[in-house]
N, C-alpha and C positions, 0 to 999 in steps of 0.2 A: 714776970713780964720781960725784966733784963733779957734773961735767957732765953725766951721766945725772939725777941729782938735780934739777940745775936746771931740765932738762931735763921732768923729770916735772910739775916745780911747775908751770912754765909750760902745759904742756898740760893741765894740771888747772884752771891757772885761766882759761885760754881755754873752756877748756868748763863748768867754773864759770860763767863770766858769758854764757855762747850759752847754757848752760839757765835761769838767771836769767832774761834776756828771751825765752825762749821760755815759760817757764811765766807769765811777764806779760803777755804779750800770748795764749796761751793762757786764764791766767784772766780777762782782757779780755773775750774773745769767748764762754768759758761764762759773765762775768758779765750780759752785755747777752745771750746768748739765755737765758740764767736770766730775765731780767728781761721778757724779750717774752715765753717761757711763761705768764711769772707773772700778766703782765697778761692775757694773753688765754685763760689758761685758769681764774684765778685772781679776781684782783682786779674782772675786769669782770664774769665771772660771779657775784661777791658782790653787786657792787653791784647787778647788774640785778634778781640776788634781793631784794635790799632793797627798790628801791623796786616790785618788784610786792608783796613783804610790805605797804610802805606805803599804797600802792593800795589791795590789800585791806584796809585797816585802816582810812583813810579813806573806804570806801565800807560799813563795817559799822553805821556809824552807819542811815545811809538804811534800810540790812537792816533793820535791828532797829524802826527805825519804823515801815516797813511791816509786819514779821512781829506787832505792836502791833496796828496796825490788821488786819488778816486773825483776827486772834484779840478784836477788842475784840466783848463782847457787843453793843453798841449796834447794830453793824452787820450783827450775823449774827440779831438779833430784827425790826431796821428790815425785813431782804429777808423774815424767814419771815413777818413780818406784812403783807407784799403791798406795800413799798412805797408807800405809802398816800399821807406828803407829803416829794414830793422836796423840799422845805427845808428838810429834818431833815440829809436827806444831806447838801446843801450846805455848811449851817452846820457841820456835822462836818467838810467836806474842808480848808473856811477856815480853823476850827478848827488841823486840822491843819498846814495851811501857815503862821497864823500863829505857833505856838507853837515849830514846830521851824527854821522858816524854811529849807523848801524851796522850789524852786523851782515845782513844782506836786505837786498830789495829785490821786486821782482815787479811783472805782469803777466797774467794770463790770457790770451786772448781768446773770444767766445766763438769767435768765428774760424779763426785757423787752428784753436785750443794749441797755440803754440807757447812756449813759456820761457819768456824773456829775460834776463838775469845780467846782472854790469858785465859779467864776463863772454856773456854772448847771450845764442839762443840755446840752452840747454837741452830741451826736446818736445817733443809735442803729448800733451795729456793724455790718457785714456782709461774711460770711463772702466777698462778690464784690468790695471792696473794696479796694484793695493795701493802704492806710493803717491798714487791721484787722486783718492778717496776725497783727501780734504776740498781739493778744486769743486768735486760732485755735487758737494754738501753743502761746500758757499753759493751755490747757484740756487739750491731750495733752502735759502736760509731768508726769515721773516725780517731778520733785522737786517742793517747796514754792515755790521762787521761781525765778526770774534775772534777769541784768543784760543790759539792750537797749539799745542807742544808737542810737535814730530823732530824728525831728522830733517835738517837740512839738504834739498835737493841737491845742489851742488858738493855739499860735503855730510856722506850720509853717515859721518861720527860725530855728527857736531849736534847734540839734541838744542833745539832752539825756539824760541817762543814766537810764535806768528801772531798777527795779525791781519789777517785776511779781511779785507774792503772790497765791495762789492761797489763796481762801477757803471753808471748809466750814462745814454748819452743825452741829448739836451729833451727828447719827448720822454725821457724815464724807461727808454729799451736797455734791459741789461747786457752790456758788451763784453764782459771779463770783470776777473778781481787782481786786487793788488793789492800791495803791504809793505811792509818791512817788517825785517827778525831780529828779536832781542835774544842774547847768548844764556841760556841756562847760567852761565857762570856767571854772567852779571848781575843774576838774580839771586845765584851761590851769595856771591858778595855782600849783598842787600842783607838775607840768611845772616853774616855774623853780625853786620851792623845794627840787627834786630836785638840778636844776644848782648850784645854789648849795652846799646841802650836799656835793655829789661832786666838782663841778667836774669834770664832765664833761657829753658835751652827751645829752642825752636826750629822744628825738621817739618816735612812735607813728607807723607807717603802716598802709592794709588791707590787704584780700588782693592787692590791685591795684597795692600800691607807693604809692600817694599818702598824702600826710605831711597826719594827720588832728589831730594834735596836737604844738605843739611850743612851747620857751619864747617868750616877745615878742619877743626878739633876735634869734631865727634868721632867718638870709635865705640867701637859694638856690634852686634847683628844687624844686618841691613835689610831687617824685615821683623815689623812691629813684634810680630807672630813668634819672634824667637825670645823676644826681650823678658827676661826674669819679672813676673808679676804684672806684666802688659800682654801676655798672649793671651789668658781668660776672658781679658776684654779687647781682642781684638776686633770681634764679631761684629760688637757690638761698636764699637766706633767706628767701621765699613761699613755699617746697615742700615745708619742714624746720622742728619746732617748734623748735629750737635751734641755734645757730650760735655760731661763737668763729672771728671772719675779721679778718684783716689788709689793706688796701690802700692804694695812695699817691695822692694825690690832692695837686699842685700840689708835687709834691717831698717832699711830710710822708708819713711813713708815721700809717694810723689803723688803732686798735683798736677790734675793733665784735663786740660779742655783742647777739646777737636773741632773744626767745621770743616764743612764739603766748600772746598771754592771751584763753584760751579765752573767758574771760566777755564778754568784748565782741568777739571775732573781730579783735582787732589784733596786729599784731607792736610790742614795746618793743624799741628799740634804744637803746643804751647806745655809746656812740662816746669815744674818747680820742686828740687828737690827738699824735703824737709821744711822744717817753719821757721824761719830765723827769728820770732818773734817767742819761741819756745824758751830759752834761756830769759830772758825779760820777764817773762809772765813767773818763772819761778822763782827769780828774785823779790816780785812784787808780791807772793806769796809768802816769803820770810818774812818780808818790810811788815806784811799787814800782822802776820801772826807777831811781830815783837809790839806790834803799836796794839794789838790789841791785848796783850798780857799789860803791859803800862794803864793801858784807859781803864782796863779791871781793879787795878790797883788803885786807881781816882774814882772809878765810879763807891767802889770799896766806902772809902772815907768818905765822899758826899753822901750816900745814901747813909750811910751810920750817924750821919748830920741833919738829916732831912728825911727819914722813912716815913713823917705821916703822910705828907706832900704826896713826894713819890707812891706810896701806895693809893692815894685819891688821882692821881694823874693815870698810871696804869691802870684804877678801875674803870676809870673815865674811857680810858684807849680801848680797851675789851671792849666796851660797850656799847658805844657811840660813833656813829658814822661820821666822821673826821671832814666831810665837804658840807653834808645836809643836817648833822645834828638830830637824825632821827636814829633809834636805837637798830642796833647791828642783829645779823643773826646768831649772834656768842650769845645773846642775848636772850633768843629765843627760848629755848630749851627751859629755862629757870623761869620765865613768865608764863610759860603755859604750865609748866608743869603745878605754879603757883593756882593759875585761873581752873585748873581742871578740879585740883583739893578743891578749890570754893566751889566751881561748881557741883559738886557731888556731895560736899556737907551743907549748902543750901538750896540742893534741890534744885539749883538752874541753871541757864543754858551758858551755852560756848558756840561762839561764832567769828567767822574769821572773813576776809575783803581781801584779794588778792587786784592788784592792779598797775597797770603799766601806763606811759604815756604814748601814744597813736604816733610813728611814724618818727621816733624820735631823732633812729641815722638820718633819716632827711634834714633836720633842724640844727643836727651838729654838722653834715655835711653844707648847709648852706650858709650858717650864722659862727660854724667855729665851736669849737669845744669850750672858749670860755664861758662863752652866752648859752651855751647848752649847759653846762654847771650852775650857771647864774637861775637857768630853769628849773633845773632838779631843786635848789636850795627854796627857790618861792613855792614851787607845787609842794613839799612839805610843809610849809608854813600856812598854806591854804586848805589840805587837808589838816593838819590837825585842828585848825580852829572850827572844822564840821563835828568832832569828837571830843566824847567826856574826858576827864582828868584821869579817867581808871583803865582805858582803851589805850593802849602800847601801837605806835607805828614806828615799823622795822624797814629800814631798806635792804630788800632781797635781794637785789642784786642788779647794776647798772640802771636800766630805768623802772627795774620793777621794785613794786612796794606790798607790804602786807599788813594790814590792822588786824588786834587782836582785840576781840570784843566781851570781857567778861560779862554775864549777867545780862546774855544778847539774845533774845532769839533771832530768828528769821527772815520774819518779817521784818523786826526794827532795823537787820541790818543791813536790808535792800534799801532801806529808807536812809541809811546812814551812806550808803555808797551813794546811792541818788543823791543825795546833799553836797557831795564831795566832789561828784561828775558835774555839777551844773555850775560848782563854786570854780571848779578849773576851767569848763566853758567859758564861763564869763567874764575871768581874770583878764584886766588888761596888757597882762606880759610884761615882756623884759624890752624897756626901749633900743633896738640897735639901728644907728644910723639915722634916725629919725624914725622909723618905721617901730610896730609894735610884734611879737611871736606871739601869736596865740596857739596855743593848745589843746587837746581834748586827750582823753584816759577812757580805757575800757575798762570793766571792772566785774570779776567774777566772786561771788558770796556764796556760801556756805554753811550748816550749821555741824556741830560736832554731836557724834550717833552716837548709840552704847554701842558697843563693843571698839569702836575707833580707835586708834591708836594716834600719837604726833601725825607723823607722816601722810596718812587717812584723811584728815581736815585739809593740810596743807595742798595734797593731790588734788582732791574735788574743789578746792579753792582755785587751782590753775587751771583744772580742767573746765571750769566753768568761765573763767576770762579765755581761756580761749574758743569758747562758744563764740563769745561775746565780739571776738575778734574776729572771727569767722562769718558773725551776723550783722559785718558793717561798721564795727567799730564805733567808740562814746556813746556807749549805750552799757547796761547792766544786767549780768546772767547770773541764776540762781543755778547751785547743783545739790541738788536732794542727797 
């Protein structure tokens, strides 16, 4: 017996410390793909939300001064009174550039399509123009304004962010549009102050792949489509407003979320190289494998202290459903295989109750998963007291249940589910709030054939509650 003992200790604690470093190196590997989820479904998609929030936030200034001008009376009396002296407009455009300190301002006008600028009247629009396009397109535009990113007309190497305002006069006749232009470079700017805050690198390219904005520092191809382990998925992030990709480039793995910002026709990518959480997670991987060689060596000496205990706690864990108290499907397998021997050396029957409770996600999504536990643990205790002392109830799995019926036929044990189904009808529930949950169960019955095997009973056991489920549910179906 000594040496059986010893015997035990040791192979408990060889397997003690092989499951130690299996659930270490285990939680290693969910903690580092926890961690590349987190980034790449998670962390990068916040940030990229931020800064296009920031975007937007910095560029509602410009809005709001153009939506100023589109709305100042000065401008919508200056066109109805014919325009009379373009230096009125001028001094207004200056006006506005000097005061807000944009880059430039402008007006269109609908009638003369002349195009007014602080520095004069630069020229008059046309519709056969490429360079007038934008003007065309704010005249059949549903909304009040948008953001454009051309060349400045005055200065056609200055690319620059417009804001074209569509301006009415006091009956809502459209007369011209107007704006002011924020400088590519100030939005350059913006570009590092993102990096800096996030510390991550973040560029703009267009539909074409080429990299139209990006901080001062970067260097590289200036076209997504050449970058080491980003041209495979170029396509695929031009093609698609959002994206959440991984690829390696020079041995690093990167994380890269993209979206389409509608407003200016670019994609933001958001990029992070490597996991700086990597080195951490491999330390905490040592930590745990030395703590769990130590607790080996205490579990070691307790258990050489206490193996009856322990062995009755462990058989107890195998077997017994740890919320409800009704026996597990570990469990299974040695109870039938027990009720089957009886049945075939006295001749009698084997039957089985397969049964769930009706709608149960609704009850844990209304009352909470406590009060949904609190119901699993009574619906057990009010089936078994429909059931003999010789009938085994297994919890199969989340709300479904299964009775084992030694010495059962058929009939008796549609009569035993019917007892079971009316005793949960009738149950007054789990008090929550004041209020009572009541319940109901469907239940599918069975009996066991010759030739049947485990599996065979079990089948036509569910197959038969889900009749049951099928014909309306808290009611009881037989499967032959």
């Amino acid at each position: 017996m000594k040496n059986k003992k010893m015997q035990f200790v040791w192979i408990l604690s060889v397997l003690l410390l092989a499951g130690f470093i299996t659930t270490s190196f285990v939680g290693y590997y969910v903690a580092h793909k926890s961690l590349v989820n987190q980034i790449a479904e998670t962390t990068l998609p916040l940030t990229s939300d931020n800064i296009y929030s920031e975007i937007q936030r910095d560029l509602l200034r410009p809005v709001f001064i153009s939506s100023l001008m589109a709305q100042d009376t000065f401008v919508r009396d200056w066109v109805i009174n014919g325009e009379r002296d373009e230096n009125e407009m001028i001094r207004y455009l200056k006006e506005i550039e000097s005061r807000y300190g944009t880059v430039t301002s402008f007006f269109v006008s609908e009638k003369t399509r002349k195009y007014y600028h602080p520095t004069g009247v630069l020229k008059t629009v046309s519709e056969t123009a490429p360079a007038d396009r934008w003007y065309f397109r704010v005249r059949k535009l549903h909304s009040d304004y948008e953001i454009n990113v051309d060349m400045d007309t005055a200065d056609r190497q200055s690319l620059t962010f417009f804001i074209n305002y569509r301006v009415y006069d006091y009956e809502g006749r459209y007369i011209g549009a107007t704006g002011v232009g924020l400088a590519v470079k100030a939005v350059s700017d913006m570009v590092d102050t993102y990096e800096n805050s996030y510390g991550r690198q973040v560029y703009f390219t267009d539909r074409e792949g080429r990299i139209t904005l990006c901080s001062k520092n970067r260097k590289g191809p200036e076209n997504i489509r050449q970058i080491s382990g980003l041209s495979a998925l170029a396509t695929q992030i031009l093609t698609t407003p959002n994206n959440s990709l991984t690829y390696e480039d020079n041995g690093e793995t990167v994380y890269l979320n993209s979206r389409l910002v509608t407003e200016f026709g670019w994609y933001l990518l958001v990029a992070q190289v490597g996991n700086p959480m990597e080195g951490h997670i491999l330390n905490t991987l040592m930590g745990n494998l030395a703590v769990s060689l130590v607790v080996t060596v205490i579990v070691l000496f307790l258990v050489n202290l206490t193996i009856g205990g322990y062995q009755r706690r462990l058989e107890e864990m195998a077997t017994t459903d740890k919320l409800t108290g009704a026996a597990n499907r570990q469990l299974f397998d040695t109870l039938f295989d027990q009720a089957f021997k009886y049945a075939n050396r006295q001749r009698g029957s084997l039957s089985a109750i397969m049964f769930d409770i009706d709608r149960f996600k609704q009850i844990n999504d209304t009352y909470g998963h406590l009060d949904g536990d609190q119901v699993l643990k009574d619906l057990v205790q009010t089936a078994k007291a429909q059931i003999r002392d010789s009938d085994t109830l297994f919890r199969w799995g989340g709300e479904e249940f299964l009775v084992l019926l030694p010495d059962c036929g058929i009939k008796q044990a549609k009569n035993v589910a019917e007892k079971i189904r009316q005793a949960i009808e009738s149950r007054k529930g789990v008090a929550h709030g004041g209020r009572v949950i009541s319940i109901t169960a469907s239940f599918g019955v069975t009996q066991f054939l010759d030739g049947d095997i485990r599996i065979d009973l079990v089948r036509r056991a569910d197959r038969a509650l889900y009749m049951a489920k099928g014909n309306g549910r808290n009611r009881v179906e037989v499967a032959a």
